[in-house]
C-alpha positions in Angstrom: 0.0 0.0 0.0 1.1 3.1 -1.2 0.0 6.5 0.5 1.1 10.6 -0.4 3.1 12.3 1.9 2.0 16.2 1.8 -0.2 15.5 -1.1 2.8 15.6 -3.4 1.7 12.2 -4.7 5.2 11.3 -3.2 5.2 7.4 -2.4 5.9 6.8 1.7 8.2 3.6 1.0 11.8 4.6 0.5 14.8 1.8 0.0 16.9 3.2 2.5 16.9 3.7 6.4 17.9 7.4 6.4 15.3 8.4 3.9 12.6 6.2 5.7 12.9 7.6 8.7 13.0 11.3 7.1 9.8 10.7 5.4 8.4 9.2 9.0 9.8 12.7 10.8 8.0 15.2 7.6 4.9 12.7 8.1 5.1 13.5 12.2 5.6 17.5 12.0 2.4 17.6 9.8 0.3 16.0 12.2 -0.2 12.4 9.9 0.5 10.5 13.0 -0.6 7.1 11.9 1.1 7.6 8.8 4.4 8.5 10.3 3.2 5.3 12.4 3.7 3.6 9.6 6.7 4.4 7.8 8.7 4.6 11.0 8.1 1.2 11.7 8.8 -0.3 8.5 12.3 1.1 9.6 12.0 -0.7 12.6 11.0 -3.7 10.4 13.4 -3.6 7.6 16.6 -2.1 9.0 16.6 -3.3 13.0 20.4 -3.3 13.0 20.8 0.3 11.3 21.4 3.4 13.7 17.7 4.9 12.4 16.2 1.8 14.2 16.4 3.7 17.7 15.1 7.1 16.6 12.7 5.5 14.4 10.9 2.9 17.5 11.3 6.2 19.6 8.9 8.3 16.7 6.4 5.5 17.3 6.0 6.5 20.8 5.7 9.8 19.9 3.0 9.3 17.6 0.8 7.7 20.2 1.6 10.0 22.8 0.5 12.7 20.0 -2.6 10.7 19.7 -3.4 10.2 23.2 -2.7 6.4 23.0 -0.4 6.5 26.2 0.0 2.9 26.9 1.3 1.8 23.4 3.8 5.2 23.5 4.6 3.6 26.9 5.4 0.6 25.5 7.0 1.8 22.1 9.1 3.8 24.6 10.5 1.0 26.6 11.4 -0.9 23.0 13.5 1.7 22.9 15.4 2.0 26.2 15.6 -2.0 26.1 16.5 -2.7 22.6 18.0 0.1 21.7 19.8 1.8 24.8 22.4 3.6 23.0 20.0 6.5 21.6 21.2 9.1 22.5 18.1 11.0 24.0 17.8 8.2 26.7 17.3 10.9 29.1 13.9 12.5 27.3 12.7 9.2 26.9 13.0 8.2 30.3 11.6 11.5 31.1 8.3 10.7 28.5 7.7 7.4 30.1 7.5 9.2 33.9 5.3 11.8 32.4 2.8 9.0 31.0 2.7 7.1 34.3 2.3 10.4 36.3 -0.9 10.8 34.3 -2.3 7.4 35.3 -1.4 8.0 38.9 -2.9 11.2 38.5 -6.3 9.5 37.4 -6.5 9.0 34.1 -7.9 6.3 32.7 -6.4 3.4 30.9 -8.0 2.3 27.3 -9.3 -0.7 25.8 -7.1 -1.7 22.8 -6.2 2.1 23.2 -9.5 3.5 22.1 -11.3 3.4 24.5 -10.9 4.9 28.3 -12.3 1.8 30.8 -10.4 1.7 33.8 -7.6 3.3 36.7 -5.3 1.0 38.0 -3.3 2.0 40.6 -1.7 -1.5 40.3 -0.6 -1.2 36.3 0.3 2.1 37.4 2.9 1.5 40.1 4.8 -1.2 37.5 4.9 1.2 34.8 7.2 2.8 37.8 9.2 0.1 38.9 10.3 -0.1 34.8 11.1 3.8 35.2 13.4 2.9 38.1 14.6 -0.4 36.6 15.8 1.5 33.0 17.8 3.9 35.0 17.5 4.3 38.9 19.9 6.7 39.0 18.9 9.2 36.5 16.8 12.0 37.8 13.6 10.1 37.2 14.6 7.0 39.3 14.0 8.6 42.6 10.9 9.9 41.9 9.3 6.9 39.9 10.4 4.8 43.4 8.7 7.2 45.2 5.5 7.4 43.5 5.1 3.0 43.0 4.7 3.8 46.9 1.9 6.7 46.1 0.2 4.3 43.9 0.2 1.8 46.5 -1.1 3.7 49.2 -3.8 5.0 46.5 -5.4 1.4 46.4 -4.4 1.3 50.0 -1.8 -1.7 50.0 0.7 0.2 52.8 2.8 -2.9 53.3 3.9 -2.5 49.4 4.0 1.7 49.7 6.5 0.8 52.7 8.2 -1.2 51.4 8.9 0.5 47.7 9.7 4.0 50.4 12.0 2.0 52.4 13.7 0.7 49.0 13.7 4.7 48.2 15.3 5.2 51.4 18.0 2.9 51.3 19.3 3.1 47.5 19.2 6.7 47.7 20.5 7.4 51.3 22.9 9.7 50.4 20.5 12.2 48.7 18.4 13.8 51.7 15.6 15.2 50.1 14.8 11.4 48.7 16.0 9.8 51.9 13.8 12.4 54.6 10.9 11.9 51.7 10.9 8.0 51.3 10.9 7.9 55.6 8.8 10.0 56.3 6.3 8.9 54.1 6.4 5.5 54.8 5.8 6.8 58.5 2.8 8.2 57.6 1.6 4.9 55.2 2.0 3.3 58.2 0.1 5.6 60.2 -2.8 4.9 58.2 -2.8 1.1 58.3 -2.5 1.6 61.9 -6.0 3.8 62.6 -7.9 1.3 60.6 -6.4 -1.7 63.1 -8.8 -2.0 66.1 -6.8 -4.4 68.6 -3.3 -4.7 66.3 -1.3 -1.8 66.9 2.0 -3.4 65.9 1.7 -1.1 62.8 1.4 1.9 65.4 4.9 0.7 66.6 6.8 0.7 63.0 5.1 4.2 61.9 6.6 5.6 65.3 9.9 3.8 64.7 9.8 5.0 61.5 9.1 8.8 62.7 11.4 9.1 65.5 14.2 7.6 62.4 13.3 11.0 60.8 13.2 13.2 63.5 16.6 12.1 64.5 18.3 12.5 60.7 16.7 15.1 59.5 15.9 17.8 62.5 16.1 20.5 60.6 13.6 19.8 58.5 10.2 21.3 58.1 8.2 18.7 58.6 9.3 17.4 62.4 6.5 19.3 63.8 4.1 16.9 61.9 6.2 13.9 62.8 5.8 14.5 66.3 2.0 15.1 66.2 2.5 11.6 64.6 4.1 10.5 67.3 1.6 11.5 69.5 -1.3 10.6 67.8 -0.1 6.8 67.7 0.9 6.8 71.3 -2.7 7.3 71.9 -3.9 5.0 69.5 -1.2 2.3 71.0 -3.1 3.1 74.3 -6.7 2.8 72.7 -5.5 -0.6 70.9 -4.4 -2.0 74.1 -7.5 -1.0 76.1 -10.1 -2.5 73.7 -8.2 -5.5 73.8 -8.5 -5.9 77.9 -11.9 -5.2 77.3 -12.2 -8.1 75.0 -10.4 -10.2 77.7 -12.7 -9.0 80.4 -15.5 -9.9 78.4 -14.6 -13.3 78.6 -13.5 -13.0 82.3 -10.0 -13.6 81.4 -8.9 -11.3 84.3 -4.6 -12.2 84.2 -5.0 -11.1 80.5 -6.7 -8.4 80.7 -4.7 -6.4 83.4 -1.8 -7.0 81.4 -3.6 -5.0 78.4 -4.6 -2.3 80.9 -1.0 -2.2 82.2 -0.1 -2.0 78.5 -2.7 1.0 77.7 -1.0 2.7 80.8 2.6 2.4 79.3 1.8 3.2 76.2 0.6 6.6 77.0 -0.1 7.4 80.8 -1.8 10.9 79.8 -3.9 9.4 76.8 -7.9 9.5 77.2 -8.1 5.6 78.0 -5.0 6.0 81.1 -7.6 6.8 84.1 -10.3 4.0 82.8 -7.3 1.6 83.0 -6.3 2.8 86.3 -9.5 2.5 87.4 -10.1 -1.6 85.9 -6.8 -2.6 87.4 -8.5 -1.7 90.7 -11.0 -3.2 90.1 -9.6 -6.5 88.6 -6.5 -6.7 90.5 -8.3 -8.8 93.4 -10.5 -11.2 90.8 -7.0 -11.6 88.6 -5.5 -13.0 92.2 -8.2 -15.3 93.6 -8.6 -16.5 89.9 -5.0 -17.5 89.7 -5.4 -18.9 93.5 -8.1 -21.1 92.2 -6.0 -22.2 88.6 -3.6 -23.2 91.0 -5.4 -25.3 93.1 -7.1 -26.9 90.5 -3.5 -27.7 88.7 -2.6 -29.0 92.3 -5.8 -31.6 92.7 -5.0 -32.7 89.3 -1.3 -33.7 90.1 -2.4 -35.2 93.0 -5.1 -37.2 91.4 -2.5 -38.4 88.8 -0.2 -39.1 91.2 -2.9 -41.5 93.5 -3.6 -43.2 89.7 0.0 -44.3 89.7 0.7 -45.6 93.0 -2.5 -47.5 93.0 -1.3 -48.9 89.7 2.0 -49.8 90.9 0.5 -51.8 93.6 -1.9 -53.5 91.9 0.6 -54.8 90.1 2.6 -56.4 92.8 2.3 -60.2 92.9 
């Protein structure tokens, strides 16, 4: 199939790379996207060893980006930085990919076979990211592709994976501060979240304030310790809250011994919190049941030795001739 170029009645095929790909470029700057499509693939196709093969996969991309195909330029854009990763704007391409996924974790929605708009996935999202980092995780889009797999995580609200991918951040790029303070103090905060939708496990409480009291102690100049400590704070609490729902679950069940060491708990965590003088006040009152029901375990435990101990001297005897 033949097709004009500019109306010139000029045929689109050409018998060498160079001129190809010049035909695909004229094609591009007039606007005939799925015509420069076209011709910039036959490149692709016909000459994969030649040094237009690169620039030629790369056009592709650029004609669906142009056309609002973002997925496929995604794709056509990571031909390139796999296949060909001596072009030699590797930067702008890596820097085209990130600004594709940043619209899909901005909202937009992904197509069906790149028509039509269906869908946001936070999930195809965060490992259009992780192939940002993997193609060059230490060029300036690295960092911030890392960072944001963990913002598309938290954004379908899977904060073990946003930890995670911020403590990756943290670790690979410790010696770069803004990255470093960013990646721990947001995965602080991830896990602050997970931890005010847990009602009795507060062990996520424990790593968020771990986690804040890492960044308050690197990074004290910076702006946000103020809102690290109010993190602190408001975790301390929920520690306290956690531990005092869980006596009362153990007092339900008149499991005294358990549940003054959950009251004791709620104390520790945070003596000034609103659940410390209720605690105070259920020790009191539990302390003495807690006692006589351990009194009473323990003289059970002791009949039952001493019945099993009867058993077998009877038995012993009765086996005497």
């Amino acid at each position: 199939t033949y097709e004009p170029v500019g109306g010139g009645g000029a045929k689109w095929q050409r018998k060498r790379a160079k001129d190809q790909l010049q035909v695909a470029q004229e094609a591009f700057e007039r606007g005939s996207y799925r015509l420069a499509t076209k011709a910039a693939n036959r490149v692709v196709q016909v000459w994969p060893l030649s040094d237009y093969a690169g620039p030629a996969q790369y056009l592709v991309g650029r004609c669906y980006e142009a056309r609002k195909m973002d997925e496929r330029a995604f794709k056509s854009y990571q031909i390139v930085l796999t296949k060909y990763p001596k072009v030699r704007n590797y930067d702008e391409v890596l820097g085209r990919q990130y600004a594709i996924a940043t619209r899909f974790l901005d909202g937009q929605r992904f197509k069906l076979f790149g028509y039509i708009p269906l869908f946001r996935s936070m999930e195809k999202t965060a490992k259009m990211m992780q192939e940002i980092v993997g193609n060059g995780p230490y060029y300036t889009t690295g960092p911030k592709a890392q960072l944001d797999t963990g913002t598309a995580q938290e954004k379908q609200k899977n904060y073990p994976l946003a930890v995670k991918a911020y403590e990756k951040a943290a670790d690979r790029y410790f010696d770069r501060p803004p990255v470093a303070s960013e990646a721990i103090f947001r995965a602080g905060k991830a896990w602050e979240k997970q931890a005010l939708k847990a009602e009795y496990d507060q062990s996520k409480a424990g790593s968020s304030i771990a986690l804040m009291q890492d960044f308050i102690e690197l990074y004290p100049q910076d702006s946000r310790v103020p809102d690290a400590r109010e993190t602190i704070s408001t975790l301390r609490v929920e520690q306290s809250r956690g531990a005092y729902e869980t006596g009362r679950f153990y007092e339900r069940y008149k499991r005294w011994q358990a549940a003054l060491v959950y009251y004791n708990e709620s104390l520790q965590r945070d003596p000034n919190s609103p659940y410390a003088e209720e605690s105070r006040r259920r020790i009191e009152i539990l302390k003495p049941l807690a006692e006589n029901q351990v009194k009473r375990l323990a003289e059970f435990e002791l009949r039952v030795r001493q019945r099993a101990s009867a058993r077998a001297t009877n038995s012993s005897a009765l086996r005497l001739p």
